[in-house]
PDB file of N, CA, C and O in Angstrom:
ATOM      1  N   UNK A   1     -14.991  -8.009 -20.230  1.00  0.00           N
ATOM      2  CA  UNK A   1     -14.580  -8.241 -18.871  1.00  0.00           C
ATOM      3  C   UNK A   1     -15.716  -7.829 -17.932  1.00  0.00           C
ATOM      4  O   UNK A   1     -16.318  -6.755 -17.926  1.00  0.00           O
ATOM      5  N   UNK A   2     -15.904  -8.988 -17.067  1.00  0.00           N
ATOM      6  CA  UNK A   2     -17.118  -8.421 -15.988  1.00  0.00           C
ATOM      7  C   UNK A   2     -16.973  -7.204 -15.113  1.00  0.00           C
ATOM      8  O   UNK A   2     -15.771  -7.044 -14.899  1.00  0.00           O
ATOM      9  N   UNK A   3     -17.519  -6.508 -14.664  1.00  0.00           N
ATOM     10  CA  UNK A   3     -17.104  -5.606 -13.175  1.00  0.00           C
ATOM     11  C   UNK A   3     -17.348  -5.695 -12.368  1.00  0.00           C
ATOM     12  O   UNK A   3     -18.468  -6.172 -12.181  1.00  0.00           O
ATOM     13  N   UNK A   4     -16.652  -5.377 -11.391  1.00  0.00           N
ATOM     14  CA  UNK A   4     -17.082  -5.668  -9.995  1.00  0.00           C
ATOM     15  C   UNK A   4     -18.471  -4.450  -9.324  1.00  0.00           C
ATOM     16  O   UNK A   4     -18.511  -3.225  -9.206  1.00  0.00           O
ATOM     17  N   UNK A   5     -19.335  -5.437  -9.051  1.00  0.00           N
ATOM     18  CA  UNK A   5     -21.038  -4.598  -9.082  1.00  0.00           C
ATOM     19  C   UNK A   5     -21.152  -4.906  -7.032  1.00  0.00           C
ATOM     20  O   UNK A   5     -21.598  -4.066  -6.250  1.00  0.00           O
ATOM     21  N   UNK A   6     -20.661  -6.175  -6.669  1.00  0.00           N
ATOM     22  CA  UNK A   6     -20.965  -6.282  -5.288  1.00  0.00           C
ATOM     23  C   UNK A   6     -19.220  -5.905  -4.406  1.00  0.00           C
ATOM     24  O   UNK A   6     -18.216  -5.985  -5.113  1.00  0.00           O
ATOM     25  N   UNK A   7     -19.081  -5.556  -3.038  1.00  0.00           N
ATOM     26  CA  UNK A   7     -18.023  -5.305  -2.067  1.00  0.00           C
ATOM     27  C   UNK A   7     -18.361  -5.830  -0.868  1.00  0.00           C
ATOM     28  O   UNK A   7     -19.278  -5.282  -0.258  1.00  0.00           O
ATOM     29  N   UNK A   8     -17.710  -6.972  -0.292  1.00  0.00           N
ATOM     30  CA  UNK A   8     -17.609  -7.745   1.220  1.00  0.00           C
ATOM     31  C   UNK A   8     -17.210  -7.027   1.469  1.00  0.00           C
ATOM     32  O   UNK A   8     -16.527  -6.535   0.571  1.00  0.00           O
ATOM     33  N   UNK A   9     -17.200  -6.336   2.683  1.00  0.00           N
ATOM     34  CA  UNK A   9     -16.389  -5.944   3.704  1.00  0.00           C
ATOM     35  C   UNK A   9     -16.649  -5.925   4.709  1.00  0.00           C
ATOM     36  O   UNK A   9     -17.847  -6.146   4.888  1.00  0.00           O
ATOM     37  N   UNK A  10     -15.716  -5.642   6.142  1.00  0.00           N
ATOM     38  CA  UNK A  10     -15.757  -6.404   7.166  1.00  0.00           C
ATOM     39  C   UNK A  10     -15.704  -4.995   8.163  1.00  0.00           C
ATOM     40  O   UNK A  10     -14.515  -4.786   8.406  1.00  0.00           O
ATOM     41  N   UNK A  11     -16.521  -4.020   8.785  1.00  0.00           N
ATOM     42  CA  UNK A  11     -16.634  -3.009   9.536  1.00  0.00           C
ATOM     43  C   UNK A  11     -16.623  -2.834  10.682  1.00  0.00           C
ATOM     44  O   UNK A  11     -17.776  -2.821  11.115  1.00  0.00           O
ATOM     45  N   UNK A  12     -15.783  -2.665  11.538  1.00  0.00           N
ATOM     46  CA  UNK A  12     -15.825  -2.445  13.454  1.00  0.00           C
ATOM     47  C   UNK A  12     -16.663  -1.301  13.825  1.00  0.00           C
ATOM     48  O   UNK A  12     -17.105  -0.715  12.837  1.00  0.00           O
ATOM     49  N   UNK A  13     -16.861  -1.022  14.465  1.00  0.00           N
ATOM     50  CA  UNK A  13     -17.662  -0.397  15.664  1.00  0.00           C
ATOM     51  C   UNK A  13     -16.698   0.008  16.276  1.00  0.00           C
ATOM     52  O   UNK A  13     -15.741  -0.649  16.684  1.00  0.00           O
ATOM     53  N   UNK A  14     -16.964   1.475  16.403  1.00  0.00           N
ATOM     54  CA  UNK A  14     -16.340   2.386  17.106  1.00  0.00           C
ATOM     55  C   UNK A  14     -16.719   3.689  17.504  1.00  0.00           C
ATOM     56  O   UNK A  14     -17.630   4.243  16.888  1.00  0.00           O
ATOM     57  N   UNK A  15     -16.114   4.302  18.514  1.00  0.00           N
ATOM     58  CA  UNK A  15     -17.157   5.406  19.440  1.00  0.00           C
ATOM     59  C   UNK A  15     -15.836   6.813  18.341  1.00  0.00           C
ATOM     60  O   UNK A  15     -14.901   6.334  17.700  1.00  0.00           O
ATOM     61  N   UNK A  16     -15.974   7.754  18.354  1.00  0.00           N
ATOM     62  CA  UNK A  16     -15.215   9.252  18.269  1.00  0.00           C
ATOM     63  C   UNK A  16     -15.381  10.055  17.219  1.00  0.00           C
ATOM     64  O   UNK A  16     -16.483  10.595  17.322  1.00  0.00           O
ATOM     65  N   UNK A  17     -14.726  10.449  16.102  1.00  0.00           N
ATOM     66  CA  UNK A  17     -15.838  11.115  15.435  1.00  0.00           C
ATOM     67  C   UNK A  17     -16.177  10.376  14.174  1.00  0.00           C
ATOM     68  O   UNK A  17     -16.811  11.003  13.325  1.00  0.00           O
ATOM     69  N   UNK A  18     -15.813   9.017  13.910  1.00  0.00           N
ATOM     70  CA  UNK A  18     -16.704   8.034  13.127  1.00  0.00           C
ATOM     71  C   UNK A  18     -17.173   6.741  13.938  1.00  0.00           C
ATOM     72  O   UNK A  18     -16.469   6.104  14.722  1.00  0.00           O
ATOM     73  N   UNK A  19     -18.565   6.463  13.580  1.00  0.00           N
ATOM     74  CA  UNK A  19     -18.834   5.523  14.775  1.00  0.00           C
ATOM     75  C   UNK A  19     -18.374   3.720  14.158  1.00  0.00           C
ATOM     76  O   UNK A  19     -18.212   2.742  14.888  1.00  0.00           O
ATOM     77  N   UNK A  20     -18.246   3.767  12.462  1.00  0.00           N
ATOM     78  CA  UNK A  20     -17.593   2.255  12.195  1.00  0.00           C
ATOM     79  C   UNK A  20     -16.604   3.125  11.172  1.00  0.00           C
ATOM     80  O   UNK A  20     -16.673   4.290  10.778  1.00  0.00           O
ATOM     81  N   UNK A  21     -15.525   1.904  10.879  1.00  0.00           N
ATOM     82  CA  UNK A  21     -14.590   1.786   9.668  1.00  0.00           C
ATOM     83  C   UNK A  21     -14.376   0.416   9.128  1.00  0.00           C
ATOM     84  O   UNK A  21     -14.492  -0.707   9.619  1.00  0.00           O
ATOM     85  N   UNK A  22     -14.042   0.846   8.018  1.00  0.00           N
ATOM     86  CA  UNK A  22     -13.597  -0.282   7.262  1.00  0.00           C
ATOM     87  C   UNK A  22     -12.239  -1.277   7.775  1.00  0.00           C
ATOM     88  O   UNK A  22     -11.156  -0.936   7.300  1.00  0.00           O
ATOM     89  N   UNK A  23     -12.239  -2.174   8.475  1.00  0.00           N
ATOM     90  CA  UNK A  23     -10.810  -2.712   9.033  1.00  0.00           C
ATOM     91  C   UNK A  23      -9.770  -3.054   8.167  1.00  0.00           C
ATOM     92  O   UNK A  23     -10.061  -3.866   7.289  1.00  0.00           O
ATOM     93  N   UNK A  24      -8.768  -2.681   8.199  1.00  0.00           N
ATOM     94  CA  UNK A  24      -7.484  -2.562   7.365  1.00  0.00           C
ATOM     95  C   UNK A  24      -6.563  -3.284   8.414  1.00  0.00           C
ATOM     96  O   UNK A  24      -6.474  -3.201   9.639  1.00  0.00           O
ATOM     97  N   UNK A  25      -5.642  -4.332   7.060  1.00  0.00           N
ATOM     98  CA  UNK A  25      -4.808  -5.078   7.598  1.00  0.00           C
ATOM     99  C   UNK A  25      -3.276  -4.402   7.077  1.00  0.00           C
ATOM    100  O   UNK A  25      -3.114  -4.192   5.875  1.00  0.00           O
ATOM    101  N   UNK A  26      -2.151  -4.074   8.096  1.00  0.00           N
ATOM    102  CA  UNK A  26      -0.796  -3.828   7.474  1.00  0.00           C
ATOM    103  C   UNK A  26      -0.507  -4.755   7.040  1.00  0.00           C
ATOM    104  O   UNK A  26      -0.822  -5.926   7.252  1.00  0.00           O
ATOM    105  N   UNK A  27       0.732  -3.826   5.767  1.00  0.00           N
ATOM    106  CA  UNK A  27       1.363  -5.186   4.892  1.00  0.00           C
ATOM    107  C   UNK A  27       2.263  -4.335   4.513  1.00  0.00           C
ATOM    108  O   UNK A  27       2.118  -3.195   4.072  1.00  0.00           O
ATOM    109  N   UNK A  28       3.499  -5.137   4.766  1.00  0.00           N
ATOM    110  CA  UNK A  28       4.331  -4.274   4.022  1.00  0.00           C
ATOM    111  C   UNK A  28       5.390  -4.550   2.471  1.00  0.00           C
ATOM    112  O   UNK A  28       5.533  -5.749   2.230  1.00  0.00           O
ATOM    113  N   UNK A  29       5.817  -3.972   1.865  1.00  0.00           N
ATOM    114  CA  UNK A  29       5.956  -3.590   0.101  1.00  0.00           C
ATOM    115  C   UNK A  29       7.324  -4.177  -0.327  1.00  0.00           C
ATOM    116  O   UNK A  29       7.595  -4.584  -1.457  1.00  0.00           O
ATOM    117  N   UNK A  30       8.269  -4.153   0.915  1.00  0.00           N
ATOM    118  CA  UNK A  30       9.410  -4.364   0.585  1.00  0.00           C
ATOM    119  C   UNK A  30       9.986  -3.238  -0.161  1.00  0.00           C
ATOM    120  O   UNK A  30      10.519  -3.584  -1.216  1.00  0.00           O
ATOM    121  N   UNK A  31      10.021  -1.995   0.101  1.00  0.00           N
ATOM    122  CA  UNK A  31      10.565  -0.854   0.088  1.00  0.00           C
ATOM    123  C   UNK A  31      11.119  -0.003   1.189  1.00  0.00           C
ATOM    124  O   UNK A  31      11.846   0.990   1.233  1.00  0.00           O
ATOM    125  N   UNK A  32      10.403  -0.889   2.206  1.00  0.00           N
ATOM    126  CA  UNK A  32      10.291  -0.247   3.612  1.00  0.00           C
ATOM    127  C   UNK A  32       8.660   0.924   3.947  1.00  0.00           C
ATOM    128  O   UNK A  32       8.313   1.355   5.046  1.00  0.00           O
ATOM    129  N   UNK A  33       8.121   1.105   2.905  1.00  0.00           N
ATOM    130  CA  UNK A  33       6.652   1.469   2.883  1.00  0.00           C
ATOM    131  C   UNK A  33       5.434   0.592   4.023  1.00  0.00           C
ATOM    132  O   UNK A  33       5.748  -0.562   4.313  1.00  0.00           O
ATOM    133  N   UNK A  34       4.734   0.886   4.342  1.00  0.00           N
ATOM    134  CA  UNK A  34       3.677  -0.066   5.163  1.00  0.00           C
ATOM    135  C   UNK A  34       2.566   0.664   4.589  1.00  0.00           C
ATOM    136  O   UNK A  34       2.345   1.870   4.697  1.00  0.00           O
ATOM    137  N   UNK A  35       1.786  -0.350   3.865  1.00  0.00           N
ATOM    138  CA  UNK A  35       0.360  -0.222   3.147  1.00  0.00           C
ATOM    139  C   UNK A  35      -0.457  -0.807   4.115  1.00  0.00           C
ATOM    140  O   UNK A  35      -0.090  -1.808   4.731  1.00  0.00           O
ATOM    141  N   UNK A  36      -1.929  -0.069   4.368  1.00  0.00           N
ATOM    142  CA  UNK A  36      -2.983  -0.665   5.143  1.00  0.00           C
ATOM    143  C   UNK A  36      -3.820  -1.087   4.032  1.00  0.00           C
ATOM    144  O   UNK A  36      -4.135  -0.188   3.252  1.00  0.00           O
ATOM    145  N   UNK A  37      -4.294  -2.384   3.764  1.00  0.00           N
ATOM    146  CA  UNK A  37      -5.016  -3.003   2.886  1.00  0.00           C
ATOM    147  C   UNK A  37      -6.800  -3.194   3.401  1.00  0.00           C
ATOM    148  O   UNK A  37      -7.061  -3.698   4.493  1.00  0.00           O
ATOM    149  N   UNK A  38      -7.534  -2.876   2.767  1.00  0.00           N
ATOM    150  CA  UNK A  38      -9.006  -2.615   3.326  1.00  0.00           C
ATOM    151  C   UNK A  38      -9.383  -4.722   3.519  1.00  0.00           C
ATOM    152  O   UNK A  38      -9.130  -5.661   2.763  1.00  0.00           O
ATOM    153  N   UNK A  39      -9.989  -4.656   4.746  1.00  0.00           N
ATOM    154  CA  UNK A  39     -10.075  -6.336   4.702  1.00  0.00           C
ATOM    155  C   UNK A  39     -11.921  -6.521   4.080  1.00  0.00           C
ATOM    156  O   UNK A  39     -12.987  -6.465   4.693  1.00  0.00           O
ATOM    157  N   UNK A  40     -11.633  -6.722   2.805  1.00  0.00           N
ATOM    158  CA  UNK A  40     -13.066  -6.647   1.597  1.00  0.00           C
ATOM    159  C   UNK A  40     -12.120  -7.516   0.942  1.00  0.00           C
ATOM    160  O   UNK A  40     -10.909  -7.708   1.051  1.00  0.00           O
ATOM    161  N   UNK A  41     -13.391  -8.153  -0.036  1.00  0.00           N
ATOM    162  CA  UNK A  41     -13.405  -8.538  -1.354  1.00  0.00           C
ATOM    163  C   UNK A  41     -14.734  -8.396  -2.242  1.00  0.00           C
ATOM    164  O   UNK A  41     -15.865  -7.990  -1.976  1.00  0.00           O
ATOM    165  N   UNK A  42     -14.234  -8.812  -3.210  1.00  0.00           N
ATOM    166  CA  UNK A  42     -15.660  -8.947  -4.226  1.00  0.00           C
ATOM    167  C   UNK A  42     -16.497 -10.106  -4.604  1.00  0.00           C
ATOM    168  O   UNK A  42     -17.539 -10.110  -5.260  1.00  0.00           O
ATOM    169  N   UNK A  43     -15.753 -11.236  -3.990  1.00  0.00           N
ATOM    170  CA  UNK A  43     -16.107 -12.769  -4.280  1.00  0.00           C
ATOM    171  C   UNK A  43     -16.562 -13.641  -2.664  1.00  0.00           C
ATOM    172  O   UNK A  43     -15.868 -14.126  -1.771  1.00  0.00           O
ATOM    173  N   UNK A  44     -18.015 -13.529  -2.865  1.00  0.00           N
ATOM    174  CA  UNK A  44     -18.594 -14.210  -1.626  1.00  0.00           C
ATOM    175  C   UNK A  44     -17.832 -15.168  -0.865  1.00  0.00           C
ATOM    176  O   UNK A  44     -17.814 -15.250   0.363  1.00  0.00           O
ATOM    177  N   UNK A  45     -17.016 -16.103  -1.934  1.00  0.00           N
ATOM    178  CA  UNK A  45     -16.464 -17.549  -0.875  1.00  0.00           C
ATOM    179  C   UNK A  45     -15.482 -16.828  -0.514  1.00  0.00           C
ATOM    180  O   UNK A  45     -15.187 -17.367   0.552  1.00  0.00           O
ATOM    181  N   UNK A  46     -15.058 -16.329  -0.596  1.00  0.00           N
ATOM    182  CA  UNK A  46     -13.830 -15.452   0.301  1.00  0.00           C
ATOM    183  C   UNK A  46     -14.060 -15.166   2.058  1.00  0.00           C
ATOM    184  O   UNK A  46     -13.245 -15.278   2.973  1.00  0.00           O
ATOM    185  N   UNK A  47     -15.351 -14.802   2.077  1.00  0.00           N
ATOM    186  CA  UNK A  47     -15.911 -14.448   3.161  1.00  0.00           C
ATOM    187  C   UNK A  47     -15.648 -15.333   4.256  1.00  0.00           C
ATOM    188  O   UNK A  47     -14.925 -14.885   5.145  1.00  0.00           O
ATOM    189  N   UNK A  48     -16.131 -16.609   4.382  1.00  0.00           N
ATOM    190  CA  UNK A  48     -15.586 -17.253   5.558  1.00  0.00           C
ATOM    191  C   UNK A  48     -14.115 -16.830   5.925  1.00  0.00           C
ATOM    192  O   UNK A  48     -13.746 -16.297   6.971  1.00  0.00           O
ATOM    193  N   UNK A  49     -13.520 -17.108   5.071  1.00  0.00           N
ATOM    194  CA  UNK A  49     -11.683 -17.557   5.407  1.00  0.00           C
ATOM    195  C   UNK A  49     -11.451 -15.945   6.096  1.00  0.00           C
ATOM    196  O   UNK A  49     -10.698 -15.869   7.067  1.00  0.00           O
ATOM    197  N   UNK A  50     -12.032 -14.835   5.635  1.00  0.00           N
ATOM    198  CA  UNK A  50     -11.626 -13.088   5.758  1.00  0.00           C
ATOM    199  C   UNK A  50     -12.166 -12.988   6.525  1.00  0.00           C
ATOM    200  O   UNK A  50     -11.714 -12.003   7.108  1.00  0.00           O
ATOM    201  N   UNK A  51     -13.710 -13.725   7.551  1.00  0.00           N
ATOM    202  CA  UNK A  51     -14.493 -13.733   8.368  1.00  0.00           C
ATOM    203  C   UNK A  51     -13.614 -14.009   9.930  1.00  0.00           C
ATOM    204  O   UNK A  51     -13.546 -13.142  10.802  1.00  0.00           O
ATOM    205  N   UNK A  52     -12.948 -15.470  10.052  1.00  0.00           N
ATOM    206  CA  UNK A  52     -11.951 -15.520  11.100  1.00  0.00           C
ATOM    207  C   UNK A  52     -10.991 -14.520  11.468  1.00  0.00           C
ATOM    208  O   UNK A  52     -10.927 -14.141  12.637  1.00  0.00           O
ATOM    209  N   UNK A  53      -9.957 -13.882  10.242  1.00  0.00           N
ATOM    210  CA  UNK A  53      -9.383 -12.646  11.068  1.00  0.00           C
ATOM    211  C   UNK A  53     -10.149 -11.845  11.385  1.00  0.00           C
ATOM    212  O   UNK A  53      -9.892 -11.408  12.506  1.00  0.00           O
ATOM    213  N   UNK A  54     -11.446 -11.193  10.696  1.00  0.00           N
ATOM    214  CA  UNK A  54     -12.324  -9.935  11.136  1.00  0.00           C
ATOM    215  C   UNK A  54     -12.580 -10.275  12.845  1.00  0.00           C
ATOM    216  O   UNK A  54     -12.388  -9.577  13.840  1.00  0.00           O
ATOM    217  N   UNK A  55     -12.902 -11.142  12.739  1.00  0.00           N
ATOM    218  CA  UNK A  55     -13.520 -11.764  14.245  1.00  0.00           C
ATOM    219  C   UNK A  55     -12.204 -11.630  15.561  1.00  0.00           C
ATOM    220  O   UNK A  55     -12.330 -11.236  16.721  1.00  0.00           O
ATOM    221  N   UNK A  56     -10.965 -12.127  14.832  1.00  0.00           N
ATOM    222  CA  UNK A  56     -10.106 -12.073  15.393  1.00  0.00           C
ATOM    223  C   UNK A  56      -9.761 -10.454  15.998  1.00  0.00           C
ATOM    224  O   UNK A  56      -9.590 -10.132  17.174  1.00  0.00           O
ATOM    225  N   UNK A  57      -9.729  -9.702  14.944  1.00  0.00           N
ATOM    226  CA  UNK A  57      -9.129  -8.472  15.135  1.00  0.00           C
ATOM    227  C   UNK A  57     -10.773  -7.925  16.060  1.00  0.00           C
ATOM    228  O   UNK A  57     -10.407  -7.795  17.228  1.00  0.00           O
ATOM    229  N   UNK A  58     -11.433  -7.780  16.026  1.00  0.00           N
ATOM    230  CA  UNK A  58     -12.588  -7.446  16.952  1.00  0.00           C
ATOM    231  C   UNK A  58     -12.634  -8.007  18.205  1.00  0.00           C
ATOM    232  O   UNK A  58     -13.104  -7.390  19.161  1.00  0.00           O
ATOM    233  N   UNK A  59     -12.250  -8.969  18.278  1.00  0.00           N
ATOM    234  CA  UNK A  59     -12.041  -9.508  19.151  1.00  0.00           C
ATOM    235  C   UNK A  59     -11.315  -8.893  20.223  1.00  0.00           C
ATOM    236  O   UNK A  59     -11.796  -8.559  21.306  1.00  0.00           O
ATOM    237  N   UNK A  60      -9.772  -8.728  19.740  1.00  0.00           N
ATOM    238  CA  UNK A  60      -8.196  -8.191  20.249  1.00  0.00           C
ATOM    239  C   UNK A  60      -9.041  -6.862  20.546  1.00  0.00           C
ATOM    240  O   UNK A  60      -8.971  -6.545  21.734  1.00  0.00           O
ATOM    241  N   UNK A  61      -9.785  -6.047  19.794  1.00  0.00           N
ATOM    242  CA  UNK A  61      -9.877  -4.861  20.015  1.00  0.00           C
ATOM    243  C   UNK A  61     -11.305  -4.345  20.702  1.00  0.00           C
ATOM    244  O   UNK A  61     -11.575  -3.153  20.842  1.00  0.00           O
ATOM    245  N   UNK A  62     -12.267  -5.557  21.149  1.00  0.00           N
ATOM    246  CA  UNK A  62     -13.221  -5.545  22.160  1.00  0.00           C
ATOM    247  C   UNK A  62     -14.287  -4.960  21.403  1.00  0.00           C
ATOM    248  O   UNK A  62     -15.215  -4.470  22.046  1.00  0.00           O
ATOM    249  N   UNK A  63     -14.329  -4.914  19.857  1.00  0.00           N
ATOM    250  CA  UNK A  63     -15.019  -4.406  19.314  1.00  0.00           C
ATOM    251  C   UNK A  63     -16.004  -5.065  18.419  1.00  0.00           C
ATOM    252  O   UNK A  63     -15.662  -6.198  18.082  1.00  0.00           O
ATOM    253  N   UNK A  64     -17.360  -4.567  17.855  1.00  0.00           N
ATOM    254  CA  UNK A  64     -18.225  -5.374  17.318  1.00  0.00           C
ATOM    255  C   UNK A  64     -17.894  -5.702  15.821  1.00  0.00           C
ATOM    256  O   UNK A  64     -17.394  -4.715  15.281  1.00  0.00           O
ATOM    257  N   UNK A  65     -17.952  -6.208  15.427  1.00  0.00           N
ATOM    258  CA  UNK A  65     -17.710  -6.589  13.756  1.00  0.00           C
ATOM    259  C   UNK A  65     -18.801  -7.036  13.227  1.00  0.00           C
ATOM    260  O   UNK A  65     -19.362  -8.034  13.679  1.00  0.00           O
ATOM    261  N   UNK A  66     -19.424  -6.108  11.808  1.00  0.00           N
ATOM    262  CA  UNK A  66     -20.233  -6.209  10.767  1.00  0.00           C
ATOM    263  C   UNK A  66     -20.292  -6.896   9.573  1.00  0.00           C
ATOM    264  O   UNK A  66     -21.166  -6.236   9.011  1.00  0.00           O
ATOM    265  N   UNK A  67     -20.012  -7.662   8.875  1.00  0.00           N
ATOM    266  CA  UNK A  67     -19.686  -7.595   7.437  1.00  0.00           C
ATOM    267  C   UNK A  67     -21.112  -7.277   7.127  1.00  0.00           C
ATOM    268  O   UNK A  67     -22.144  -7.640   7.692  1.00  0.00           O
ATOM    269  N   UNK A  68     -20.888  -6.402   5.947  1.00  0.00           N
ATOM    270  CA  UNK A  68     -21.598  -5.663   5.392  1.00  0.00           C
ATOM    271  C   UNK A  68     -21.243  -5.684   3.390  1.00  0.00           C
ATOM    272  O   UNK A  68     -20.195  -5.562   2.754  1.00  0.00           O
ATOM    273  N   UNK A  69     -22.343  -5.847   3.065  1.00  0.00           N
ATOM    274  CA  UNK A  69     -22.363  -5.866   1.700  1.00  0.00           C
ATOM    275  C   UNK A  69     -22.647  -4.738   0.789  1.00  0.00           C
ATOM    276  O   UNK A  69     -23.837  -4.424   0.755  1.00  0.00           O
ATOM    277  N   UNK A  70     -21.791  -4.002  -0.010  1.00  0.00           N
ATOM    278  CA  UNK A  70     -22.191  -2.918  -0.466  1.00  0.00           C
ATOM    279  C   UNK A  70     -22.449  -3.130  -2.101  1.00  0.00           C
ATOM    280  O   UNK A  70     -21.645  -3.717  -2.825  1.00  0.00           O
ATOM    281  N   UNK A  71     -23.463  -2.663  -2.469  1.00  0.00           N
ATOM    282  CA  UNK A  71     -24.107  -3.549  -3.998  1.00  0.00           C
ATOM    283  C   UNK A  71     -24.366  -2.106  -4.822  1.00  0.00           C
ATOM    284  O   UNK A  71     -24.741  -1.144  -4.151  1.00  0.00           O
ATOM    285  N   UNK A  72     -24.171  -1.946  -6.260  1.00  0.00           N
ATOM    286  CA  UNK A  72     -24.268  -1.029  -6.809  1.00  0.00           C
ATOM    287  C   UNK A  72     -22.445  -0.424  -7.185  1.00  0.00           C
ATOM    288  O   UNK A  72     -21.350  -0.552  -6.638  1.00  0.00           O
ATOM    289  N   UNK A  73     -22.858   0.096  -8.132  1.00  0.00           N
ATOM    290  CA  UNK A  73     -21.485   0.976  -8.569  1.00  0.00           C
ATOM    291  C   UNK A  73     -21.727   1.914  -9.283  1.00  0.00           C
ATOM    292  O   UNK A  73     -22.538   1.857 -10.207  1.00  0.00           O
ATOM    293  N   UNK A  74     -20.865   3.234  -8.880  1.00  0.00           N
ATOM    294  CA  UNK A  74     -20.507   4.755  -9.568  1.00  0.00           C
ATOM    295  C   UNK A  74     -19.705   4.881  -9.591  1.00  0.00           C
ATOM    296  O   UNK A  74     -19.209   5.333  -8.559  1.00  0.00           O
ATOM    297  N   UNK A  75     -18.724   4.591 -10.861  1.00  0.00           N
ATOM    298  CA  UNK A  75     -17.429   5.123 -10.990  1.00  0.00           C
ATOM    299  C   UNK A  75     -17.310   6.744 -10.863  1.00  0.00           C
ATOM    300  O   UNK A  75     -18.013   7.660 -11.290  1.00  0.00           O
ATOM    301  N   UNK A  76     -16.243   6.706 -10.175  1.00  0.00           N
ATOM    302  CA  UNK A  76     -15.889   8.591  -9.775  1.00  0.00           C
ATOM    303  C   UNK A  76     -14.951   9.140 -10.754  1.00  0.00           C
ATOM    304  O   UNK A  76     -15.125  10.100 -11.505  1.00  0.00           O
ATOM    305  N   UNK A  77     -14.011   8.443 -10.639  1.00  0.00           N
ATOM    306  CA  UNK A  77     -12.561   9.115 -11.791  1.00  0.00           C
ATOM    307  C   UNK A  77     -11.927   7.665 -12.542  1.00  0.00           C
ATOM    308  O   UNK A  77     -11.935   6.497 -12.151  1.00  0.00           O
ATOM    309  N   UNK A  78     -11.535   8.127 -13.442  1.00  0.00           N
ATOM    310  CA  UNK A  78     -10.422   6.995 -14.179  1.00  0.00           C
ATOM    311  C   UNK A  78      -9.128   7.240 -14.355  1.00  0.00           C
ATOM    312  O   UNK A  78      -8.826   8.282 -14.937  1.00  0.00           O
ATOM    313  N   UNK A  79      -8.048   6.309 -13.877  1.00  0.00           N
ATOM    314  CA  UNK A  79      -7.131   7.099 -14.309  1.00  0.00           C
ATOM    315  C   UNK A  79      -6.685   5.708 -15.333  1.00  0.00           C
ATOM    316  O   UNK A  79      -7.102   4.560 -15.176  1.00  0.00           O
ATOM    317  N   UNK A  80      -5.685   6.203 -16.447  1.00  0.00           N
ATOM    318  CA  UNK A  80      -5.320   5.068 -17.274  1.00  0.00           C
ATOM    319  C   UNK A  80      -3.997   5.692 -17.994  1.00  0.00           C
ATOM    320  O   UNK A  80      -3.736   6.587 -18.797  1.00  0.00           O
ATOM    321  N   UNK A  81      -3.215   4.552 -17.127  1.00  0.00           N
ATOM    322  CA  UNK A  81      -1.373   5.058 -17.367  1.00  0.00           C
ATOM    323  C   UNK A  81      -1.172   5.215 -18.851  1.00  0.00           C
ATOM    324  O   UNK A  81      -0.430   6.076 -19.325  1.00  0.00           O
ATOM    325  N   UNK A  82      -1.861   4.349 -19.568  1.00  0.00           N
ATOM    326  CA  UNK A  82      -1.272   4.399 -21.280  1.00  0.00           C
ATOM    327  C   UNK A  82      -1.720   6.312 -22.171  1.00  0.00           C
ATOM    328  O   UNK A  82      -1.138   6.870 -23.101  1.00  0.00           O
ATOM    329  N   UNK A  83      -3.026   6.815 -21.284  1.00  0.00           N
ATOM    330  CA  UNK A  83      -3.267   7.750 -21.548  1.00  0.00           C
ATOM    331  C   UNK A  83      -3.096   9.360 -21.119  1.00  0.00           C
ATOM    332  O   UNK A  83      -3.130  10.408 -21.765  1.00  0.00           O
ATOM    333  N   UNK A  84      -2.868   8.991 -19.523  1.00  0.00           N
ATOM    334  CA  UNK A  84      -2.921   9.935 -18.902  1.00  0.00           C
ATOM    335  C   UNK A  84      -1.210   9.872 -18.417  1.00  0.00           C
ATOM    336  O   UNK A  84      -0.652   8.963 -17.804  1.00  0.00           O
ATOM    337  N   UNK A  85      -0.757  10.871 -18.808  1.00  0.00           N
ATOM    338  CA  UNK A  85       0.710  11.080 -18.458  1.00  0.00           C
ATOM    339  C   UNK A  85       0.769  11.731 -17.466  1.00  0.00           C
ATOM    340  O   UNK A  85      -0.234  12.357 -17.122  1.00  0.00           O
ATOM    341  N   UNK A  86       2.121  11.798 -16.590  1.00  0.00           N
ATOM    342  CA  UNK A  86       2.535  12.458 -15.177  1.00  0.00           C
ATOM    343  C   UNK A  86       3.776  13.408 -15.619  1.00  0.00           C
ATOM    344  O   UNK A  86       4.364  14.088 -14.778  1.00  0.00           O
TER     345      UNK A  86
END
């Protein structure tokens, strides 16, 4: 199985005590939970179509928008349900 080695993502501009973030879209689970989903992928053609909301939401929020490519990988931790019990 390949891994994922490159990350699209789509970064605003912002002033306080971080000056960008990663833009996150709500979604919610149907539990009644609300997950913020990071607006990235790993697959270039994705980019246009994820490009219009980024723009959008920068837009609404008067703010600059980056996409930015982050290349390289260091896995930190693993977790793996079949092994690691709770």
């Amino acid at each position: 199985m390949a891994k994922l080695e490159d990350l699209y993502s789509f970064v605003l501009e912002d002033t306080g005590p971080y000056d960008e973030y990663i833009i996150t879209v709500a979604a919610h689970n149907g539990r009644g939970e609300t997950l913020f989903l990071p607006l990235a992928t790993h697959d270039g053609e994705d980019v246009p179509r994820l490009s219009e909301l980024a723009q959008a939401i920068g837009k609404q929020q008067g703010k600059k928008v980056t996409l930015v490519k982050f290349t390289g990988r260091t896995d930190i931790s693993v977790f793996n349900p079949s092994v690691n019990r709770v």
